[in-house]
C-alpha positions as CSV (number, residue, x, y, z in Angstrom):
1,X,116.7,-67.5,41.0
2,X,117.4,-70.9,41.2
3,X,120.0,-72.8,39.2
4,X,120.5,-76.6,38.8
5,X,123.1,-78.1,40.9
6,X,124.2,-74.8,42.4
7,X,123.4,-73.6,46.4
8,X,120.6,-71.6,46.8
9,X,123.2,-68.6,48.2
10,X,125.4,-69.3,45.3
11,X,122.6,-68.5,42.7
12,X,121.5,-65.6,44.7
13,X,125.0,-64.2,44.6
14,X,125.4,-64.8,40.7
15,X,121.8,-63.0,40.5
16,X,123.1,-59.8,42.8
17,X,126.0,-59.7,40.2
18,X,124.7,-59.7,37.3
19,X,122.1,-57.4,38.4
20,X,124.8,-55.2,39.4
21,X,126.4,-55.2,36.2
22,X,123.2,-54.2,34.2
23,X,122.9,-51.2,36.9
24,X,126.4,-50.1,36.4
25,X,126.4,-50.4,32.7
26,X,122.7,-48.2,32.7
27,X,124.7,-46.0,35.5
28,X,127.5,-45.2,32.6
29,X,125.5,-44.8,30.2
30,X,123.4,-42.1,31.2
31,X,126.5,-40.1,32.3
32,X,128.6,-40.2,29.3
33,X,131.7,-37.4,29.2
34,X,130.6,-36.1,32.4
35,X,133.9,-34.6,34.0
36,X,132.4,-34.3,36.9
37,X,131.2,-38.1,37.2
38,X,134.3,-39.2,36.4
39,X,135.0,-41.4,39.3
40,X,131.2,-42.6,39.5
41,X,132.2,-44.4,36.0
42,X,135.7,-45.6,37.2
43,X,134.1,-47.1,40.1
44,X,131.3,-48.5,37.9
45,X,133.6,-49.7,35.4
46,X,135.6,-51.1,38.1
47,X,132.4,-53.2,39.1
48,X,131.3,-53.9,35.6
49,X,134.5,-56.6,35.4
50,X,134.5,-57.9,38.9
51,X,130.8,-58.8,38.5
52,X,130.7,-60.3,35.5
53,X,134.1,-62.6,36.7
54,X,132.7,-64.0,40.0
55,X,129.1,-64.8,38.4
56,X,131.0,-66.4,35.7
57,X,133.2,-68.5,38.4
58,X,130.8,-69.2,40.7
59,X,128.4,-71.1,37.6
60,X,131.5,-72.5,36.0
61,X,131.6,-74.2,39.8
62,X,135.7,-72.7,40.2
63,X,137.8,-73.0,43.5
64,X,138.5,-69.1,42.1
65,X,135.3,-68.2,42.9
66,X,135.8,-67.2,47.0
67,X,139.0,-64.5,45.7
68,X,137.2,-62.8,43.1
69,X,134.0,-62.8,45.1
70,X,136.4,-60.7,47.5
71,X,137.3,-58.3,45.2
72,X,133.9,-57.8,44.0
73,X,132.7,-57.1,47.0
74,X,135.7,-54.6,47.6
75,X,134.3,-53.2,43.8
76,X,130.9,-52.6,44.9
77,X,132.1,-51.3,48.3
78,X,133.6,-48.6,46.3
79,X,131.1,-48.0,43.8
80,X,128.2,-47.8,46.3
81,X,130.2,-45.0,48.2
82,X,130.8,-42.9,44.7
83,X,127.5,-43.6,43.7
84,X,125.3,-42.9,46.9
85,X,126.8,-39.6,47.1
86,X,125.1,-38.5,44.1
87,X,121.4,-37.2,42.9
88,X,121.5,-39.4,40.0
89,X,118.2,-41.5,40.0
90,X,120.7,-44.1,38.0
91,X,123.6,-43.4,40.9
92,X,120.7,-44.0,43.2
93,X,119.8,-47.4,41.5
94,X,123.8,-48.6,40.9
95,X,124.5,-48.0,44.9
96,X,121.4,-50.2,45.7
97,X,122.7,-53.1,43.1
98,X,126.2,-52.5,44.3
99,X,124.6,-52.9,48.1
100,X,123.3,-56.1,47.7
101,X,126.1,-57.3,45.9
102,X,129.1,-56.5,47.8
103,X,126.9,-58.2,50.9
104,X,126.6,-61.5,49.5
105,X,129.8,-61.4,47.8
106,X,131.4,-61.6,51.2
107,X,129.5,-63.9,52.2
108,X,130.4,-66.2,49.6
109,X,133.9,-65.2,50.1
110,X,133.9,-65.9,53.5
C-alpha cells in the first residue's frame, strides 16, 4: 500500500497494523466467553489498542510514532505466542497478523 508523502516502510507498517487489528478483533469475536481463551483475548485486546495508536501516529507523521511502534511490537510479540499455541483457524490467522506486525514495528522503532 502506498500512501502520499509517507516511506514506503512506513505505509507497510500502518498496513501490518491495521491488518492486525481486523485479525485480532475477528480472533475475539469468534471466542466470545470462552474461559479457557481467556488470555488469547487479553493479548488480542492488548494488540487491538497498540495497533490502532502506532498506525494512527505514524499517518498523523508524530515524533510518538518510534515508542508506540515499540510497544506494539512488544503487543504482538505476546499475542502471537498466546495465539500460535492454539487450534483456532482464527488463533492461527491473528498469530500470522501479529507476526508481521510486531516485525516491522521494530523496525520502525528502531
Amino acid at each position: 500500500m502506498t500512501f502520499e508523502g509517507i516511506q514506503p516502510n512506513m505505509a507497510d507498517c500502518i498496513s501490518n497494523c491495521n491488518d492486525c487489528y481486523t485479525t485480532c478483533v475477528i480472533c475475539i469475536s469468534q471466542h466470545p466467553g470462552e474461559k479457557m481463551m481467556a488470555e488469547c483475548i487479553k493479548s488480542c485486546l492488548d494488540c487491538i489498542a497498540t495497533t490502532r495508536t502506532s498506525a494512527h501516529l505514524m499517518a498523523a507523521g508524530s515524533p510518538l510514532h518510534k515508542q508506540a511502534c515499540a510497544l506494539c511490537a512488544d503487543s504482538c510479540e505476546r499475542c502471537y505466542n498466546e495465539c500460535s499455541q492454539h487450534d483456532s483457524p482464527y488463533c492461527k490467522q491473528c498469530a500470522e497478523a501479529c507476526r508481521k506486525c510486531m516485525e516491522s514495528c521494530r523496525a520502525m522503532a528502531a
